[in-house]
N, C-alpha and C positions, 0 to 999 in steps of 0.2 A: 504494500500500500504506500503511496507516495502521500504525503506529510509535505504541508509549504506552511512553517508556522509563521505567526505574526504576533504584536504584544507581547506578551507576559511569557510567550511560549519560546522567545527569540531564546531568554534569557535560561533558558534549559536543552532545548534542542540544537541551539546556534541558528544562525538569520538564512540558512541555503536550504531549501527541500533534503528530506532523508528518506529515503523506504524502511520501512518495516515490517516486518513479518506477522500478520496473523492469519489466522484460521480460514479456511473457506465458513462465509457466513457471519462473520463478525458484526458485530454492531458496534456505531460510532460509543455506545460505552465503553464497549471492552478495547475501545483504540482508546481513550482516553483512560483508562485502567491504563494499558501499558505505556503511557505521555506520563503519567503520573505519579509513577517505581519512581523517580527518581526527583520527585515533585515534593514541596512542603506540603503537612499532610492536607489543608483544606486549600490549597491552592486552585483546584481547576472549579471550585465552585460559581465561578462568573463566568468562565471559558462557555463558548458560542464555538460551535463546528458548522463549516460550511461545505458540501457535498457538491462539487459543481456545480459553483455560484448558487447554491441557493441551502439556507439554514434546513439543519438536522438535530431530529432530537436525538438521544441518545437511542430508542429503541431500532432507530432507524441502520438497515443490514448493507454493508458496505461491497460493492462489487467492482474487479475488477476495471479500469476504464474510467 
């Protein structure tokens, strides 16, 4: 999964796109579970994911593309 963080996210991932690896079937939580191993613990509470230009909730299943 290709990761372009922005904000609060620079300061943990650094400012360049990363991939990361998860699951076939992930949800934008469980990419945020893994943005946030290495996050202060209530850190991603205001964090906004954006899905190709357009907001995602967290239930929301992440697909390739």
């Amino acid at each position: 999964m290709r990761v372009i963080p922005f904000g609060i996210l620079k300061n943990w991932l650094g400012s360049s796109a990363k991939t990361l690896e998860l699951p076939e079937g992930a949800s934008v939580g469980e990419l945020l579970a893994r943005v946030g191993e290495d996050a202060p613990a209530q850190a991603l509470r205001g964090i906004a994911v954006s899905v190709n230009t357009e907001y995602a909730t967290a239930s929301r299943v992440l697909h390739e593309g």
